[in-house]
C-alpha positions as CSV (number, residue, x, y, z in Angstrom):
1,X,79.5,13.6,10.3
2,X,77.6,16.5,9.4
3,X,75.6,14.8,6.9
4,X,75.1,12.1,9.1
5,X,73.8,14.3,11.2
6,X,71.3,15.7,9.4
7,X,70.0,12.9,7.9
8,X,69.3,11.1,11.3
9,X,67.8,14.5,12.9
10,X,65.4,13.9,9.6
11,X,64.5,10.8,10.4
12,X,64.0,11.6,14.0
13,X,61.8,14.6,13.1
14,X,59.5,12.3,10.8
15,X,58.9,10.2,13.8
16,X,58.5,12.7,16.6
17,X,55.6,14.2,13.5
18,X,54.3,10.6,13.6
19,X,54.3,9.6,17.0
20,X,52.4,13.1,17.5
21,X,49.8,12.7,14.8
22,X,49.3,9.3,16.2
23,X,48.7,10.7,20.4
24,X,46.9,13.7,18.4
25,X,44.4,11.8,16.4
26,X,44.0,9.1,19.3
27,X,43.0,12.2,21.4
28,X,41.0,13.6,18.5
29,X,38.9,10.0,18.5
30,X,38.4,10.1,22.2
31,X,37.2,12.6,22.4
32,X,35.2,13.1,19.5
33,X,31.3,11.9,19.8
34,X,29.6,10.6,16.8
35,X,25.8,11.0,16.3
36,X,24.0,7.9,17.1
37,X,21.9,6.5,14.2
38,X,18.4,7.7,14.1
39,X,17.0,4.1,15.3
40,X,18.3,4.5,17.8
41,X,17.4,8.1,18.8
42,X,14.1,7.3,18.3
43,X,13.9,3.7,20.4
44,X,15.3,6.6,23.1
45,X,12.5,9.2,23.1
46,X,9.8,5.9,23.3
47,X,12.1,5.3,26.5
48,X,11.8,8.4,27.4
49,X,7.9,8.7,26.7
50,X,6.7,5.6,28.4
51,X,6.8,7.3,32.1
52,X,5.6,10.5,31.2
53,X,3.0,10.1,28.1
54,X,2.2,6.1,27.8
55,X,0.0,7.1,24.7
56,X,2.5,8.9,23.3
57,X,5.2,6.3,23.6
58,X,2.6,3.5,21.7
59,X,2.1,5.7,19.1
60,X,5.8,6.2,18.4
61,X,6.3,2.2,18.5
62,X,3.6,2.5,15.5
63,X,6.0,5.3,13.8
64,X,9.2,3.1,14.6
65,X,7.9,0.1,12.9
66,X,6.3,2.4,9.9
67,X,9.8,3.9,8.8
68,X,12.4,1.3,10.4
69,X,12.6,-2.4,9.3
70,X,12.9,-4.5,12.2
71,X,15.2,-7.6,13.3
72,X,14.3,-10.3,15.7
73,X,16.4,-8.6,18.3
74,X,14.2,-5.0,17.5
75,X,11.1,-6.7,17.4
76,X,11.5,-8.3,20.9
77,X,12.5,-4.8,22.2
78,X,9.7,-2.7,20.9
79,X,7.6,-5.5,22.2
80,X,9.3,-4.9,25.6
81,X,8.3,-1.4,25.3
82,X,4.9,-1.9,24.1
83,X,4.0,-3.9,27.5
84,X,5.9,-1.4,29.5
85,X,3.9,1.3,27.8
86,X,0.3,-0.5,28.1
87,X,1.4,-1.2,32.0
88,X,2.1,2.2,32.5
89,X,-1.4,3.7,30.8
90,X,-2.8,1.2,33.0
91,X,-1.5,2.8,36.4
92,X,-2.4,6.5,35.2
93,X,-5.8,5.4,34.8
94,X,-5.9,3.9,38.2
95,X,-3.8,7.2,39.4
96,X,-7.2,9.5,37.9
97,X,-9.6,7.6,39.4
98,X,-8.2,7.4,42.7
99,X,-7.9,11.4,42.4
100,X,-11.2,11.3,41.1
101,X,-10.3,12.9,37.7
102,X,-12.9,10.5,36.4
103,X,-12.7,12.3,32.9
104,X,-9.5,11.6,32.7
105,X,-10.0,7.9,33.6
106,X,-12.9,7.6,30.6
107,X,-9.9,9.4,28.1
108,X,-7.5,6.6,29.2
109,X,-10.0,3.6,28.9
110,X,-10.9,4.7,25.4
111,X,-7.0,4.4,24.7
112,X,-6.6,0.9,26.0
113,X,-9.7,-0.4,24.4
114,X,-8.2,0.8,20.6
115,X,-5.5,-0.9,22.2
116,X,-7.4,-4.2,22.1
117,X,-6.7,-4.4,25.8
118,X,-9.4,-5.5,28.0
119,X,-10.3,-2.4,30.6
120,X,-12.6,-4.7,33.0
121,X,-10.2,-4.3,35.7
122,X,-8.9,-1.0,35.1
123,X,-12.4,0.3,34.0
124,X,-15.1,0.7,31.5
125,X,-16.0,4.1,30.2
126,X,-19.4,3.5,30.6
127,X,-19.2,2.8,35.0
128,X,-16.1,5.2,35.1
129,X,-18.8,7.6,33.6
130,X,-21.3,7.0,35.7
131,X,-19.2,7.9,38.9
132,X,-17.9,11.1,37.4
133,X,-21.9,11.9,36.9
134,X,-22.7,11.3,40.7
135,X,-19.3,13.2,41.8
136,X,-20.3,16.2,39.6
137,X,-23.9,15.8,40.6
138,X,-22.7,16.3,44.3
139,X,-20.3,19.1,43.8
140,X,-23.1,21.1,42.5
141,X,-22.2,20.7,38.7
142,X,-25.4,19.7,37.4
143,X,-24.7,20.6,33.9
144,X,-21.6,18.4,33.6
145,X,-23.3,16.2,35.6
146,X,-26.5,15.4,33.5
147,X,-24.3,15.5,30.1
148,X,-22.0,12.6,31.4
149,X,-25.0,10.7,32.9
150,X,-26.5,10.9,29.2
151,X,-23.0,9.9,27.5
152,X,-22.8,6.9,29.9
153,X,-26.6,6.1,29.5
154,X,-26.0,5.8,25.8
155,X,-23.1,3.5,26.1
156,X,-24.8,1.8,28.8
157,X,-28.4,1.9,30.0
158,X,-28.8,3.2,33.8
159,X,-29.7,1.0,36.3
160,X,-32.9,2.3,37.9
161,X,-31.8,3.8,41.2
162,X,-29.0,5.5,38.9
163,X,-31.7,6.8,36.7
164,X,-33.9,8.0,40.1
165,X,-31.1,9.8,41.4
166,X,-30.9,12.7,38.2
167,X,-34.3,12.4,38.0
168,X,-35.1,14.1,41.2
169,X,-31.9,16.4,40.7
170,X,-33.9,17.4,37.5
171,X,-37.6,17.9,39.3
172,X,-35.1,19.6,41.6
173,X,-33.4,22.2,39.7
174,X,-36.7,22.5,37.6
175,X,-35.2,21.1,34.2
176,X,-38.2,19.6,32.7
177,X,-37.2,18.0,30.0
178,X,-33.8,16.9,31.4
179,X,-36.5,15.2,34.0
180,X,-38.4,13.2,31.3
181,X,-35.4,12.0,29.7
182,X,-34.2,10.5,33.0
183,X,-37.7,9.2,33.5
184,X,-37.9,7.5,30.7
185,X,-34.8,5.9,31.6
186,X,-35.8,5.1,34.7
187,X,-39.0,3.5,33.3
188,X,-37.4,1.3,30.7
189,X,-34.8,-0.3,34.1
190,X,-37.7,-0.9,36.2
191,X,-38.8,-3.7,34.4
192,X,-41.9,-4.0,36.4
193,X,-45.0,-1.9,37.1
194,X,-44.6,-2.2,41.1
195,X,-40.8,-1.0,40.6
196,X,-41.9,2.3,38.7
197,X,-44.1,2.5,41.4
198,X,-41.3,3.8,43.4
199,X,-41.0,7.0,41.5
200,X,-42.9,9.7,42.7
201,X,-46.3,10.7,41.5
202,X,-45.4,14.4,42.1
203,X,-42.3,13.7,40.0
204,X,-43.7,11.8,37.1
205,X,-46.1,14.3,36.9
206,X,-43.5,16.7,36.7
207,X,-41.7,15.1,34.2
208,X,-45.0,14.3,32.0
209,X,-45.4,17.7,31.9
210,X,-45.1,20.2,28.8
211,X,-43.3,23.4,28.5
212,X,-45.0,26.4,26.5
213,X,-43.2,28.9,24.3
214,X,-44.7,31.3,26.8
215,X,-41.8,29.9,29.5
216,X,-39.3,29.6,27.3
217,X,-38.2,32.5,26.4
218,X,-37.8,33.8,30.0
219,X,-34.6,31.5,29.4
220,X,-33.9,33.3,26.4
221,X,-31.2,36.8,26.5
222,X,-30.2,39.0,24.0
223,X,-26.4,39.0,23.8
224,X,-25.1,43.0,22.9
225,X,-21.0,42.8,22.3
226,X,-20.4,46.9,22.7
227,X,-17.4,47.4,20.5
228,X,-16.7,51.0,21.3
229,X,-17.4,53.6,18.5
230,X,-16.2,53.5,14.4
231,X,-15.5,56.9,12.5
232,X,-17.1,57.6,9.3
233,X,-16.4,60.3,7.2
234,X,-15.8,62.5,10.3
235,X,-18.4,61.3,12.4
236,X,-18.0,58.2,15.2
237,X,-20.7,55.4,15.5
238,X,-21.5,53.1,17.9
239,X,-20.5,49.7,17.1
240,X,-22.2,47.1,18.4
241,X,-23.0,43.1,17.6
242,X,-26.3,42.0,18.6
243,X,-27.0,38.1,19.4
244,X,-28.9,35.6,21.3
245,X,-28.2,33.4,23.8
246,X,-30.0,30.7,25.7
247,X,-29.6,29.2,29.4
248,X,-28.1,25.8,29.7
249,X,-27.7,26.0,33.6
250,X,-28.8,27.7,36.5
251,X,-25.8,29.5,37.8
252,X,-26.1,31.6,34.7
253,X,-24.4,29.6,31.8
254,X,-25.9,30.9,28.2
255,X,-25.0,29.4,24.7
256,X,-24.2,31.7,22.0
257,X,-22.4,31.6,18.4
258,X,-18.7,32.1,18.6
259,X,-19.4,34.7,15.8
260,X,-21.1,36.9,17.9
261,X,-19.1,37.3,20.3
262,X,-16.0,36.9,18.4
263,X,-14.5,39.9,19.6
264,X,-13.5,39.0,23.3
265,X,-11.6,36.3,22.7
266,X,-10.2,36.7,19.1
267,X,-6.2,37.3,19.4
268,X,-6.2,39.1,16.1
269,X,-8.3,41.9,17.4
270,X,-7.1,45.1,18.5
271,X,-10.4,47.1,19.1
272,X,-12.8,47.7,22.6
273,X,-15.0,45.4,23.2
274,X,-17.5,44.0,26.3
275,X,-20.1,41.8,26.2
276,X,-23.5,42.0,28.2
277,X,-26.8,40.5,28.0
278,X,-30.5,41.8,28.4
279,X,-32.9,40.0,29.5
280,X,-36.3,42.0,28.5
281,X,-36.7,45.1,25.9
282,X,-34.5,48.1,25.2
283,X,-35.3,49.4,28.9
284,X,-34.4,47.1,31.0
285,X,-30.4,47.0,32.3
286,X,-27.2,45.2,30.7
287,X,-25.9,42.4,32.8
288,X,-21.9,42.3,32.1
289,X,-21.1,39.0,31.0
290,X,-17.6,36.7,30.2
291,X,-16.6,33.9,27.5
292,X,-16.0,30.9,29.4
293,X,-15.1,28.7,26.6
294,X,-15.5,28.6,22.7
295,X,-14.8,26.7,19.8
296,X,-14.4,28.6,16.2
297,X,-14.7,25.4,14.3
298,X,-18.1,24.6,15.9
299,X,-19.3,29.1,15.8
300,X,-20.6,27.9,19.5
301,X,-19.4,30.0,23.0
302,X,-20.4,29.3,26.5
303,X,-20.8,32.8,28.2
304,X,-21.5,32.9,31.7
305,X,-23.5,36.3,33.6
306,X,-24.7,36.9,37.1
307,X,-28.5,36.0,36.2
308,X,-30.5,33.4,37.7
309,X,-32.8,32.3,35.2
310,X,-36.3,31.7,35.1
311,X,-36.3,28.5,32.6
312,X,-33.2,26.3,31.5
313,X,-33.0,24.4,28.4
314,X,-32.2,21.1,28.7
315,X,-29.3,19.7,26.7
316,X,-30.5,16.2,28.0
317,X,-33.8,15.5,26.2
318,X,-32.5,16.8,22.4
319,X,-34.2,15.8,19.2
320,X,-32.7,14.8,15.8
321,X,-34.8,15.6,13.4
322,X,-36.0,14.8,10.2
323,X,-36.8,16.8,7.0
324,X,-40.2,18.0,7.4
325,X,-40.6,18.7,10.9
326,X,-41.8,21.3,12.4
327,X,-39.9,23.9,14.8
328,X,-40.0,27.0,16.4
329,X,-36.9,29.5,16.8
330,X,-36.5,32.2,19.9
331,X,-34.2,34.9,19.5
332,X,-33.8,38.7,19.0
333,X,-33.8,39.6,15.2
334,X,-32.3,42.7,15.0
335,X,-32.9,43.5,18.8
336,X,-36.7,42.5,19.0
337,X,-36.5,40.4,22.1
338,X,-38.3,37.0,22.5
339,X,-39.5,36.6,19.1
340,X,-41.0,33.1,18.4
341,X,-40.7,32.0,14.6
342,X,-42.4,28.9,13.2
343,X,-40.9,26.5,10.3
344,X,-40.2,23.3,9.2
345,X,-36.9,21.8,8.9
346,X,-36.0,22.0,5.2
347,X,-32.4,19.9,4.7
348,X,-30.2,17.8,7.4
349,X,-26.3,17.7,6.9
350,X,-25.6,20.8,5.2
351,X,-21.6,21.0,4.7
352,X,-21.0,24.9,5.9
353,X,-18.9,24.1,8.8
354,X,-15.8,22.4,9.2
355,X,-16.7,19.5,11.4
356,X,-20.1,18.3,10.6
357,X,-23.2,18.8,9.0
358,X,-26.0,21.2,10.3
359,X,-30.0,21.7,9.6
360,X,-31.0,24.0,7.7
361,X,-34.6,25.3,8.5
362,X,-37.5,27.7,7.3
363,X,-37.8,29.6,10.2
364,X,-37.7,33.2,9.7
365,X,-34.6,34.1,11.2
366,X,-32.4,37.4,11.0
367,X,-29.1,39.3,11.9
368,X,-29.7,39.2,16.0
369,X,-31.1,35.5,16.1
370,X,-27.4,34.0,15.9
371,X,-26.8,32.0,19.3
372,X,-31.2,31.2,19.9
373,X,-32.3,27.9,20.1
374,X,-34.6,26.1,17.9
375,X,-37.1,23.5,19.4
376,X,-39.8,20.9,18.0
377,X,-43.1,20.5,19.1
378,X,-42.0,19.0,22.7
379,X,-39.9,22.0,23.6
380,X,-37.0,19.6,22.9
381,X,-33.5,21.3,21.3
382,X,-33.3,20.5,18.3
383,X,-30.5,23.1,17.9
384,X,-28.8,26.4,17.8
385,X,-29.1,29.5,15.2
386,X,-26.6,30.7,13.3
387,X,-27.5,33.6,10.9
388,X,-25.8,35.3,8.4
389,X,-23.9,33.2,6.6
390,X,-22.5,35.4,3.6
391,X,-23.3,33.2,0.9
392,X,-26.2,31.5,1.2
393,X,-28.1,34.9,2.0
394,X,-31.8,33.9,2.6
395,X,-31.0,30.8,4.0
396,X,-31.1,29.8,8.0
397,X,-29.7,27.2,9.6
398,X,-28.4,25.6,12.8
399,X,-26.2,23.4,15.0
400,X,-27.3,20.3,15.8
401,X,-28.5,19.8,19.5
402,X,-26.9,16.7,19.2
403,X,-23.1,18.5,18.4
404,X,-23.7,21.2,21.4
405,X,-24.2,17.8,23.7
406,X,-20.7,16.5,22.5
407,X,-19.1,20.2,22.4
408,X,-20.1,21.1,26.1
409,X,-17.5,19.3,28.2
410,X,-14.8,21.1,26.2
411,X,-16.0,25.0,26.3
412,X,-17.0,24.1,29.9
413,X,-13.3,23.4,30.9
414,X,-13.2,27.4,29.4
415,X,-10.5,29.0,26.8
416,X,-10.4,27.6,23.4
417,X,-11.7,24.3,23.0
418,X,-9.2,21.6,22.0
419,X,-10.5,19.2,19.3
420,X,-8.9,16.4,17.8
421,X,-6.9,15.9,14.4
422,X,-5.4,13.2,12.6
423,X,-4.3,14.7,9.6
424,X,-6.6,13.6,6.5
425,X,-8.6,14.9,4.0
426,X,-11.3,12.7,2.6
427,X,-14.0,12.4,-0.2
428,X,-17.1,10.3,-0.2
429,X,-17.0,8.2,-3.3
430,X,-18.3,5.0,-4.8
431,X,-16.0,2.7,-2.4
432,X,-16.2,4.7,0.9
433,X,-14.8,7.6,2.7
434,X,-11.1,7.8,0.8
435,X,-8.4,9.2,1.9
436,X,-7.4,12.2,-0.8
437,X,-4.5,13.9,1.2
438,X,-2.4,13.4,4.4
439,X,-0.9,16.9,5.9
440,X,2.9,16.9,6.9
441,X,3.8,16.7,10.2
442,X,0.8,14.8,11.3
443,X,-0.3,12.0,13.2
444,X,-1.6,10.2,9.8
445,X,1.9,11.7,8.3
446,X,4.1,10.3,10.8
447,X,2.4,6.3,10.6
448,X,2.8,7.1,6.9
449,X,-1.4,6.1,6.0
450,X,-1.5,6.0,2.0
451,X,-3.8,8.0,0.1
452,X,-5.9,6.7,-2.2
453,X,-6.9,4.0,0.8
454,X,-10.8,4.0,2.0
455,X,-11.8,3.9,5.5
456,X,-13.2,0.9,7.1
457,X,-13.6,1.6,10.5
458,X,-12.8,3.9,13.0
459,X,-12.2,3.1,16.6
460,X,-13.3,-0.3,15.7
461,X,-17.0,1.2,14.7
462,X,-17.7,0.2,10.8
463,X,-18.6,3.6,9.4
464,X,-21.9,3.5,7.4
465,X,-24.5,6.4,6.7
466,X,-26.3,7.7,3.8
467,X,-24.9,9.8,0.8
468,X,-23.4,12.4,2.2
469,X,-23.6,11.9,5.4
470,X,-20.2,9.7,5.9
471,X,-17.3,12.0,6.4
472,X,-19.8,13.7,8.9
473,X,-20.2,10.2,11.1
474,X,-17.0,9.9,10.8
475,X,-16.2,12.9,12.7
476,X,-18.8,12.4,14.9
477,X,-16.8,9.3,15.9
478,X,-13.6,11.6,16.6
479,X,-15.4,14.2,18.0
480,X,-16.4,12.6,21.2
481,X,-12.7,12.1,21.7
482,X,-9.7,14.3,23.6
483,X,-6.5,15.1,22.0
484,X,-3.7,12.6,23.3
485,X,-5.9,9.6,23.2
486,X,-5.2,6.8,21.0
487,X,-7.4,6.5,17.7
488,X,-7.5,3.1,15.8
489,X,-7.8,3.5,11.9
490,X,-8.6,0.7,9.6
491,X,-8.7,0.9,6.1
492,X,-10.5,-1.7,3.1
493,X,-7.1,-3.0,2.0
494,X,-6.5,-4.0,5.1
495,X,-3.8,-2.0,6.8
496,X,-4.2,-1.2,10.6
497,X,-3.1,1.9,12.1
498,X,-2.9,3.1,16.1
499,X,-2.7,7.2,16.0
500,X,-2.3,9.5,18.9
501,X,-4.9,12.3,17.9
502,X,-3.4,16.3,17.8
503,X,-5.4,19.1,18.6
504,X,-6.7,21.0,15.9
505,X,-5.7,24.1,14.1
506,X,-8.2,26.7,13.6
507,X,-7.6,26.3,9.9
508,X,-5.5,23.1,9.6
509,X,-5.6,22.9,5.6
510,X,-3.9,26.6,5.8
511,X,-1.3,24.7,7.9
512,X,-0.8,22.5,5.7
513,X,-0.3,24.7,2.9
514,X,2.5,26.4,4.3
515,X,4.6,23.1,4.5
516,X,3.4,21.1,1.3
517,X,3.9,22.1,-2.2
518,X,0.7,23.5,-4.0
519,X,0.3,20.7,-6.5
520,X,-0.5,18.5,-2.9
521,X,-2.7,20.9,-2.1
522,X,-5.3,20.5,-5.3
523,X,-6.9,17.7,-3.6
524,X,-7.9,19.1,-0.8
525,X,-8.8,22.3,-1.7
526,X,-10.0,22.0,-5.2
527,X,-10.9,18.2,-5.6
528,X,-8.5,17.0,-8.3
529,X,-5.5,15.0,-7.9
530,X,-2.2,15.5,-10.2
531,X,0.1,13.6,-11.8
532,X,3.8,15.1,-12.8
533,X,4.4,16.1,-16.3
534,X,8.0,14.0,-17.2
535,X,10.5,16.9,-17.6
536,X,7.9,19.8,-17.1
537,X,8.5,22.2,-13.8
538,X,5.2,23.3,-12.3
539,X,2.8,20.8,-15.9
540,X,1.2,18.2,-14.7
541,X,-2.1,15.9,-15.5
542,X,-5.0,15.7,-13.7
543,X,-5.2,12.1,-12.4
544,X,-8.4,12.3,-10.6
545,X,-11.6,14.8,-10.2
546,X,-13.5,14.3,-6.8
547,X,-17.5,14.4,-8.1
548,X,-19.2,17.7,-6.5
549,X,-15.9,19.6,-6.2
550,X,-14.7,22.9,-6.9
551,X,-12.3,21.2,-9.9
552,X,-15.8,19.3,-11.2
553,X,-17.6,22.5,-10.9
554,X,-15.0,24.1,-13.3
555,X,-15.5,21.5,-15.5
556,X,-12.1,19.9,-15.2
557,X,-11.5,16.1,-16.0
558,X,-9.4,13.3,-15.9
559,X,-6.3,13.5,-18.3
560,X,-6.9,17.4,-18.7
561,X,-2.9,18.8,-19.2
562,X,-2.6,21.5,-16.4
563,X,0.0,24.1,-15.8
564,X,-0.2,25.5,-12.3
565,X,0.9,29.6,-12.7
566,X,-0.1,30.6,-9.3
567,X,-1.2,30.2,-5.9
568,X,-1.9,32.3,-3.3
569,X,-3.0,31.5,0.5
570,X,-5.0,34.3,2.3
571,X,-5.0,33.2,5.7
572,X,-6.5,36.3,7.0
573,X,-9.9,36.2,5.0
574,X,-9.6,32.3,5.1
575,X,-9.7,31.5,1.6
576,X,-7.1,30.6,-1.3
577,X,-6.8,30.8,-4.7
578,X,-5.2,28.8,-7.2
579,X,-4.2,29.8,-11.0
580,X,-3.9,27.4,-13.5
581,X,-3.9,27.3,-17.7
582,X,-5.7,23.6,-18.4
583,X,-6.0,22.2,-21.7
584,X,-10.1,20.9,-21.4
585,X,-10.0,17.3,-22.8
586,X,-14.1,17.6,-23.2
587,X,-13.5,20.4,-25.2
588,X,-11.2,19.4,-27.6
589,X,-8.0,20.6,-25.8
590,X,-9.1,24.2,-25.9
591,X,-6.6,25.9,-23.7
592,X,-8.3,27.8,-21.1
593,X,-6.9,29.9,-18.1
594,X,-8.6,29.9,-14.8
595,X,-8.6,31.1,-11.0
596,X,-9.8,28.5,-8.7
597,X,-11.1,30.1,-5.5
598,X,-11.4,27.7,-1.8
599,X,-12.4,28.4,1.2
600,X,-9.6,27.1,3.7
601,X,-12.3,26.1,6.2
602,X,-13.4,23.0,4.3
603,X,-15.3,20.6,6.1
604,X,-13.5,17.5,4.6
605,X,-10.9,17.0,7.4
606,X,-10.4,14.2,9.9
């Protein structure tokens, strides 16, 4: 019995451990969540995006058909999403112009026409423009208001009551130029000499009227950024920066370099520092003045001081120039106030900032100069002085007027300007404006665009400009665009991409270097592209040398052998350097090692 016993309390013990393991693991399943796949995580956050960021949302359909492969059923869902998306980027639009955020509105319209969605209901940019104009224009803004009548004349020609009504605002406020440019338009939608009969004779012959250098520079201030006092051996200094600075509007709005007043609104200083302006010689009082809004990438501020000026510039009636021309710059070379300089413009398109190109001119400019304007023979902006640049001593050269126009809206809003960024690095070649490099984690990254591919178009514009001059009309093209907005990118071979643009880094290539390896990083600091050596860490061979780089400066070619043995990223003073032993095929193989310095700033970026 006792053995029977035992062997049937076995038995029953096996199946109590069973029956447990079985409730146990049952309870254990139910309770347990497992991740779902990333599909579907991803078909979620468009869900998700489509009420609050309708943009957003469209651009992640374009990432979910990228890196997923799709099914009927998929495909029928991400087009259900796509409609629900485009439906609801339609009723924010109508939302901003009903609130009058008619900037807003323009942003949104852009989108949906990249979109290939037809905004005639909802609204075209040009007429949702031309409403924000007359709302600014009535609230008093008449800087914002005469920029946004210009962008929507451009897109669309003003009708001539349109044209009349910044006209006389411009006789008004005493903007000549801004008035001739609005004549002008005025003129051209008359159509007939009895309607241009309408205007004015006092106000034609306002706006036929010439400005002297004489007024001029009664709208011109010298900016001094007092930086408190430095100690040398023993004994303290003052430190100050001297500038210039011109008035765009009459409620006391100047523009000056970012550089020169750096300073105020640079996180990474610790020092004193307060900025004022001076409006005659040595004598006369400092005005205390505040940054309003600046952009590093551009070196251009918008400061603001309690002055009402005797002459505004216009940043309506700007010239573009041509090689050749004359021009005169005002400014305060080392603290002489009003000076008046006289040159010619000697280059266009100079590549020393990182969006694009700028004139270089003849003018004899100096340290104090940085933030003046230069004008041609009309008294028209042609541009804005920046000084000083470290290595190309003896050399002057300015912003484009027509680059301050586009830049305005942004340091107006005040703070940091926000421009946008879609992740590329290109080189102008034989074929077009190719893509050399996309950065991780960015738009272009994430709707995996190939390098190697050349750009077609761009927002549905074909890009074509002379040697030189195309990565800098490209982005112009982005420029005039918000971050958030929807940016369409085709390419030659044929692929068709729909980005959401970022905002910019202040140096997005040093971005990019923290989160890419450093052989990615060749091509778009140093110009060569590498190819892995089979079985050989850190050996490669150089696959291809951008013409005019750093790389063909050095003399490196295609097929060189190249071992990289360092590289080193100095954020701080904004440049990197790369070491590297490289077997020179044009020289027979002659082993060779070399330091490869970049500036991180490069204006090669899209």
């Amino acid at each position: 019995m006792k053995a029977w016993h035992a062997v049937a309390f076995f038995f029953l013990s096996i199946g109590s451990l069973c029956l447990l393991a079985c409730v146990s693991s049952r309870t254990l399943a139910d309770r347990l969540v497992l991740p779902k796949p990333a599909r579907e995580i991803r078909l979620a956050d468009i869900e998700n995006a489509i009420s609050e960021n309708p943009a957003q949302a469209l651009h992640l359909i374009g990432v979910y058909r990228a890196h997923y492969p799709q099914d009927n059923e998929t495909n029928d869902k991400l087009a259900g999403l796509w409609d629900a998306a485009v439906r609801g980027l339609k009723t924010d639009q109508a939302k901003a112009l009903e609130e009058k955020r008619f900037d807003d509105a323009a942003s949104m319209a852009r989108s949906l026409v990249n979109l290939n969605v037809a905004v005639e209901s909802t609204g075209m940019e040009p007429d949702i423009l031309l409403a924000g104009a007359k709302d600014k224009l009535e609230n008093g803004d008449d800087l914002s208001a005469f920029i946004t009548a210009v962008h929507a004349h451009t897109l669309k020609p003003l009708a001539f009551d349109d044209a009349l009504i910044f006209l006389s605002r411009a006789v008004l406020v005493k903007q000549r130029r801004t008035a001739s440019y609005f004549l002008a338009a005025a003129d051209a939608a008359a159509g007939s000499a009895d309607k241009r009969a309408e205007i004015p004779a006092d106000v034609r012959a306002y706006a036929e009227g010439t400005d002297q250098p004489r007024d001029m520079i009664k709208g011109v201030a010298t900016v001094l950024v007092d930086q408190g006092t430095h100690i040398e051996r023993g004994r303290a200094y003052p430190a100050m920066t001297l500038g210039s600075a011109f008035f765009v509007d009459a409620s006391g709005l100047l523009i000056t370099n970012y550089h020169v007043v750096q300073s105020e609104v640079d996180p990474a200083y610790e020092g004193y520092s307060r900025v004022y302006i001076r409006m005659g010689d040595a004598a006369s009082p400092r005005v205390p003045a505040k940054v309003v809004g600046y952009d590093k990438a551009m070196d251009l501020a918008l400061i603001k001081a309690s002055v009402t000026p005797e002459y505004v510039f216009s940043i309506a009636d700007w010239a573009a120039p041509a090689v050749g021309d004359p021009v005169i710059a005002i400014g305060s070379p080392v603290g002489l106030e009003k000076t008046v300089t006289q040159g010619i413009v000697s280059a266009m398109g100079r590549r020393l900032l990182q969006i694009g190109g700028v004139i270089q001119i003849d003018a004899a400019v100096n340290h104090g100069n940085s933030g003046g304007p230069v004008l041609d023979r009309n008294g028209r902006l042609v541009g804005v002085v920046f000084a000083g640049a470290d290595q190309y001593q003896g050399l002057n050269f300015a912003i484009p007027a027509e680059r301050l126009v586009a830049a305005l809206p942004a340091l107006i809003k005040g703070g940091k300007a926000a421009r946008p960024w879609l992740g590329l690095a290109l080189a102008e070649t034989a074929e077009g404006a190719e893509i050399i490099y996309v950065a991780p984690f960015t738009p272009a990254a994430e709707m995996n665009v190939k390098e190697g591919s050349v750009i077609a178009y761009l927002n549905g514009e074909k890009m074509n400009a002379s040697q030189g001059g195309l990565i800098p009309a490209l982005q112009d093209a982005l420029f005039s665009t918000r971050p958030g907005e929807l940016v369409s990118l085709e390419t030659t071979d044929g692929a068709r991409y729909l980005l959401m643009s970022h905002a910019r880094s202040a140096l997005p290539l040093s971005e990019a270097a923290k989160k890419d390896s450093r052989e990615r990083m060749t091509g778009p600091l140093f110009g060569f592209i590498l190819a892995p050596s089979l079985g050989k860490t850190s050996t490669y061979t150089v696959k291809k040398v951008i013409r005019g780089s750093i790389a063909d400066d050095a003399g490196l070619s295609k097929d060189d052998p190249i071992i990289i043995r360092g590289f080193s990223v100095m954020e701080k003073e904004g440049y990197v350097f790369m070491d590297i032993d490289v077997k020179k095929r044009r020289l027979g193989y002659m082993e060779t090692s070399m330091r490869l310095p970049a500036y991180l700033d490069t204006p090669d970026t899209l």
